[in-house]
C-alpha positions in Angstrom: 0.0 0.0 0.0 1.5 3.3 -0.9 2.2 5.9 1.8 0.1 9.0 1.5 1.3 12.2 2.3 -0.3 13.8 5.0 -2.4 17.2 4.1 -1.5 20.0 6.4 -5.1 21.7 7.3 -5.5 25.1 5.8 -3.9 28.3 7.5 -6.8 30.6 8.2 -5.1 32.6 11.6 -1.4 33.5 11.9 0.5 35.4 14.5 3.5 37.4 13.5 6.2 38.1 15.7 8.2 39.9 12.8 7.5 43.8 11.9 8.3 43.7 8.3 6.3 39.8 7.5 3.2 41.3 9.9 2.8 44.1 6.9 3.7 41.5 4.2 0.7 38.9 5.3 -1.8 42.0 6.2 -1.6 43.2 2.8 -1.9 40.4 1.0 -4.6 38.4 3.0 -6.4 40.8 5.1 -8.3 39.1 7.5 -5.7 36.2 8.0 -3.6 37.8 10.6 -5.0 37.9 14.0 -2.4 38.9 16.4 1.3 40.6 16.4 3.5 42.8 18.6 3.6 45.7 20.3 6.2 46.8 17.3 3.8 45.8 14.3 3.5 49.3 13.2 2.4 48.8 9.5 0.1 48.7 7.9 -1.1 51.6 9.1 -4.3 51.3 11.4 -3.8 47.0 11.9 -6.8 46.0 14.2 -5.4 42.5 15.5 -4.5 41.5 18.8 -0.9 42.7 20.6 0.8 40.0 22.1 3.9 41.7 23.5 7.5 42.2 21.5 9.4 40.5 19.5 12.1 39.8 22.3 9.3 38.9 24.8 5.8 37.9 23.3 3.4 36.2 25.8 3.3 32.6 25.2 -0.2 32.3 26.7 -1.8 35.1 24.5 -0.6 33.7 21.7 -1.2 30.2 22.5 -5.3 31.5 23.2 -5.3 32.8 19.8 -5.2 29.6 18.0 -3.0 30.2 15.3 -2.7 27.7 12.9 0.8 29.3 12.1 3.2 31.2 13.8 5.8 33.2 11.6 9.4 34.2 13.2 12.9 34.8 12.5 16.0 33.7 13.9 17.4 37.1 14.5 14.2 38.8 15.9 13.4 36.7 18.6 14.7 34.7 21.0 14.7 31.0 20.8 13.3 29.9 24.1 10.6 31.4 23.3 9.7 30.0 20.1 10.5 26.3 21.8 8.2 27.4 24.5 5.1 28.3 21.1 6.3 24.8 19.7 5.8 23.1 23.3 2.2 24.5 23.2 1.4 22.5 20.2 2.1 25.4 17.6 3.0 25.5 14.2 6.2 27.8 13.4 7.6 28.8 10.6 11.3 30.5 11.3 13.2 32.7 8.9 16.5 33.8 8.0 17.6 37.0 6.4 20.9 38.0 5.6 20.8 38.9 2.6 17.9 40.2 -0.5 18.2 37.0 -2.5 17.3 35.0 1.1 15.1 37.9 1.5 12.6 37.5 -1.3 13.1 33.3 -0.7 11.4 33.7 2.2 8.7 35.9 1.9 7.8 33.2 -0.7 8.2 30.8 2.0 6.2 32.2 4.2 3.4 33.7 1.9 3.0 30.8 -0.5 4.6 27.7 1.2 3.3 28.6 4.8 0.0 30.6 4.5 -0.9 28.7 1.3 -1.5 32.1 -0.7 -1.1 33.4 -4.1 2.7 34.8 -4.4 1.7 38.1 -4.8 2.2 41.2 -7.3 4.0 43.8 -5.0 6.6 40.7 -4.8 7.5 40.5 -8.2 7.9 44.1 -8.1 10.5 43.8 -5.8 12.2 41.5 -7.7 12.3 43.6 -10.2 13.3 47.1 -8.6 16.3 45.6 -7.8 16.9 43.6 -10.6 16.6 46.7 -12.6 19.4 48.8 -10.7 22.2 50.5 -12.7 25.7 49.1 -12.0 27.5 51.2 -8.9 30.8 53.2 -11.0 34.2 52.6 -9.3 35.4 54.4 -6.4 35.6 58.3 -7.9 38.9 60.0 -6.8 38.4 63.4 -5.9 34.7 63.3 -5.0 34.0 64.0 -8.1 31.5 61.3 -9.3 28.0 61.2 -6.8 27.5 57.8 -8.7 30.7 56.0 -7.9 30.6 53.6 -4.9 31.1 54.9 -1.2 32.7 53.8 1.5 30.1 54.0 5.0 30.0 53.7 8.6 26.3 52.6 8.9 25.6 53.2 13.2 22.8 51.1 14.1 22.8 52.2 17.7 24.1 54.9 20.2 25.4 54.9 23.7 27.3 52.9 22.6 27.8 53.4 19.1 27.2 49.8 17.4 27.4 49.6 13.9 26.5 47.1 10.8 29.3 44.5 10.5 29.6 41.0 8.5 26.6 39.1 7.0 23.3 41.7 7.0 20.5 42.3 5.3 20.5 46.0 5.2 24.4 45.5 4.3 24.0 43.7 1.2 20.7 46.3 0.3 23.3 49.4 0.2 25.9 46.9 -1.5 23.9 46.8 -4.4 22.9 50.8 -4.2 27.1 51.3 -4.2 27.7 51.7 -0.8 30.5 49.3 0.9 30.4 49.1 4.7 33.7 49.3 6.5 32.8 46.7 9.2 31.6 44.4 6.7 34.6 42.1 7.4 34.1 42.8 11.5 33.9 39.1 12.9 30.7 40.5 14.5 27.3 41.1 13.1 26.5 44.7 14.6 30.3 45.5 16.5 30.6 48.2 18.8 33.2 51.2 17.1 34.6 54.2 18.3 33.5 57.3 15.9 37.1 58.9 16.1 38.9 55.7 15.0 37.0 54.8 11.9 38.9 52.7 8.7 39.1 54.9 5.5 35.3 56.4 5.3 33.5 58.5 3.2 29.5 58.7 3.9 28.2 58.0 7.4 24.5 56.3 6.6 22.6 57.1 9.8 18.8 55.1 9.7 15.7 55.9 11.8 15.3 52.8 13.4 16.3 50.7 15.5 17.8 53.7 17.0 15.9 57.0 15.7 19.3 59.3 14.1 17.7 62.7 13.2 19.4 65.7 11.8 20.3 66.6 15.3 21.2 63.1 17.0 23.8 61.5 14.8 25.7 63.5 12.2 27.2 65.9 14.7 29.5 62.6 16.1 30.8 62.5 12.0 31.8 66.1 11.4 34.4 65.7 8.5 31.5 63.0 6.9 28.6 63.7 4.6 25.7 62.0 6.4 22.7 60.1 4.9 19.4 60.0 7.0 17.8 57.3 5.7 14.5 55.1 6.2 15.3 52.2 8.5 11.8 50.6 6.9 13.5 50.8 3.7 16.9 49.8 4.7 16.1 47.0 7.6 12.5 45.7 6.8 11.8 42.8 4.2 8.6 42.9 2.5 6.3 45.8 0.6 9.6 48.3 1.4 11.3 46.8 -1.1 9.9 47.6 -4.1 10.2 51.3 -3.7 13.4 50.8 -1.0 16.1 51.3 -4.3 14.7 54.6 -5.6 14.3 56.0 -1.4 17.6 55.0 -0.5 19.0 55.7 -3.7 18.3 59.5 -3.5 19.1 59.8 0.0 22.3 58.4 -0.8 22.9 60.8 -3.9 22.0 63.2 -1.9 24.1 63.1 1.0 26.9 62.8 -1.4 25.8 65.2 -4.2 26.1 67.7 -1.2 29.6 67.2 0.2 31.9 65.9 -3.2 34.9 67.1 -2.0 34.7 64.9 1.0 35.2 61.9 -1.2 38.8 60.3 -1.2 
């Protein structure tokens, strides 16, 4: 007798404990998602239940939801608590992002594979904004060239100053919009750094989240850099961001570098 697969009951509620995937399933199946965290803060006006952070969700809360799938990610939150969802007799799908290839491969995951949906438009759109790019020119010499690649600090966090370093998502994004990290070889993923004794640098990028740099709460620690304020949503999230993320960051980017061309090595 042959061995029938078994058929994994439809997913009609899901809890996201991820910002950027609570947006991507909202918008593409409204009505699917029924809980999320305190951080879910798009779409804008999301009526579902809050069932804490991403670093300490409420077990229980979610576990009285009865989600037929739980969506996470290996960076966002904390192991024990997602053995704790699985020891409750829930369903949960993990992701990893480091990169936008592994990006979009798991939005699929999760959208098609997990919640069973239609992969949807405003992903092949993303595929193709950045498919689409222009090719980064060669370091300029002079400053003379806003389209040539840079050379960043990218501060993630202050007091202390923590940085991007090796193997990130919002790394590789600025990679392919011409800008190089200089802690991308760091053997950490988000090292601490001292602003005054920075490797050869010519653009600090300074996003609005996880720590909120402003105009007036960054670029002052950078004085002899040009300094990019730039969307964290755009830069850190994975999901409807990225199909406009490569023209926002782009001309924050020009910008920032349009504005100071002597600066460039």
């Amino acid at each position: 007798m042959t061995e029938q697969t078994p058929i994994r009951p439809a997913v009609r509620r899901v809890v996201s404990l991820v910002p950027s995937l609570t947006e991507a399933v909202a918008v593409t199946a409204p009505g699917l998602l029924v809980g999320a965290t305190d951080w879910c803060t798009h779409p804008a006006g999301l009526d579902v239940a809050r069932i804490g952070g991403t670093k300490n969700p409420d077990v229980a809360a979610i576990t009285a939801l009865a989600p037929d799938l739980v969506i996470a990610n290996e960076e966002e939150n904390r192991p024990p608590d997602l053995d704790a969802l699985r020891a409750a007799g829930l369903r949960v799908l993990v992701t990893e992002v480091r990169s936008l290839p592994q990006a979009l491969t798991e939005l699929r995951r999760v959208l098609v594979d997990g919640c069973g949906l239609r992969r949807p438009d405003w992903l092949d759109a993303a595929e193709a904004a950045w498919r689409d790019l222009p090719p980064a020119r060669p370091y300029a010499v002079g400053g003379a060239d806003p389209g040539a690649r840079s050379r960043a600090i990218v501060p993630v966090w202050r007091r202390p100053w923590m940085a991007l370093g090796r193997d990130t998502f919002a790394g590789d994004l600025l990679a392919r919009l011409g800008v190089d990290h200089v802690l991308a070889g760091h053997t950490e993923r988000y090292p601490r750094f001292d602003p005054a004794d920075l490797p050869a640098t010519d653009l600090v990028v300074l996003p609005d989240e996880p720590y909120r740099f402003t105009a007036e709460d960054g670029p002052e620690a950078f004085p002899a850099l040009p300094a990019a304020l730039v969307s964290g949503r755009h830069l850190t999230w994975y999901g409807l961001s990225l199909a406009e993320a490569p023209a926002v960051l782009g001309a924050a980017l020009r910008a920032a570098r349009a504005a100071h061309p002597g600066q460039r090595p």
